[in-house]
N, C-alpha and C positions, 0 to 999 in steps of 0.2 A: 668731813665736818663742815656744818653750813657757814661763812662769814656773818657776825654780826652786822645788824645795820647799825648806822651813826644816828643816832638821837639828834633830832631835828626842831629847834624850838617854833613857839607859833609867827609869822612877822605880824607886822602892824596890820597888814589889810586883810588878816587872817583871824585879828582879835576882831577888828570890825566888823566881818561881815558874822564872827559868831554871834557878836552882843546884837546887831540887825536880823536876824532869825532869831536868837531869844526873846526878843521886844516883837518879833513876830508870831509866834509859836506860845508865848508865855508857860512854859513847863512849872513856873514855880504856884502858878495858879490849879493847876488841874487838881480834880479830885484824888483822893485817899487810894492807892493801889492803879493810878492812870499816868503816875509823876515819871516814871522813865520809860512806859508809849511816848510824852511831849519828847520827852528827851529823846529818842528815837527819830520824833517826826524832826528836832530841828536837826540832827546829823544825815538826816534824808536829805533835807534839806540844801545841806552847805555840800550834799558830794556830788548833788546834781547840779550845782551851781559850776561854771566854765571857769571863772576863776579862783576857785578856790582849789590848792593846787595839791594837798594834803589824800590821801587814798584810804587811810588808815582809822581818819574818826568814824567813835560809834556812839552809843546814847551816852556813856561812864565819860572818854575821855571828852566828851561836849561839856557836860556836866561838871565836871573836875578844872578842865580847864577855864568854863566863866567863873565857880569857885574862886580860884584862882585869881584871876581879874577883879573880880567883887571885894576880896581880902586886901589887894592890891591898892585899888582906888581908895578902901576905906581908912588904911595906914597912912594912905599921904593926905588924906584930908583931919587930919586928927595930930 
């Protein structure tokens, strides 16, 4: 039987360089049936990137996780 892996949160320079490929890439802009190709192109993005140290993201959990951040930011500002 395989061992689970330990669930691993994002760190700080981890949300950074996703929200800097979002603000790159803009997925929330693309057209109608293109929205998780961008999402795609920015987790291309962050797995080619040296520091970003994560193996695991794909278009969903990029997605999910600025999500995330977005809901985040908008609670403490409110």
């Amino acid at each position: 039987m395989a061992t689970p892996t330990k669930r691993r949160n994002f760190t700080e320079e981890e949300d950074i360089m996703l929200l800097q490929q979002v603000t790159l890439e803009m997925p929330f802009q693309a057209r109608r049936g293109q929205v998780m190709e961008r999402w795609a192109e920015v987790a291309s993005g962050l797995n080619t990137a040296d520091e970003f140290r994560r193996t695991d993201i794909d278009a969903k959990k990029a997605c999910n996780h600025f999500i995330l951040l977005l809901d985040a930011h908008r609670k403490d500002n409110n």
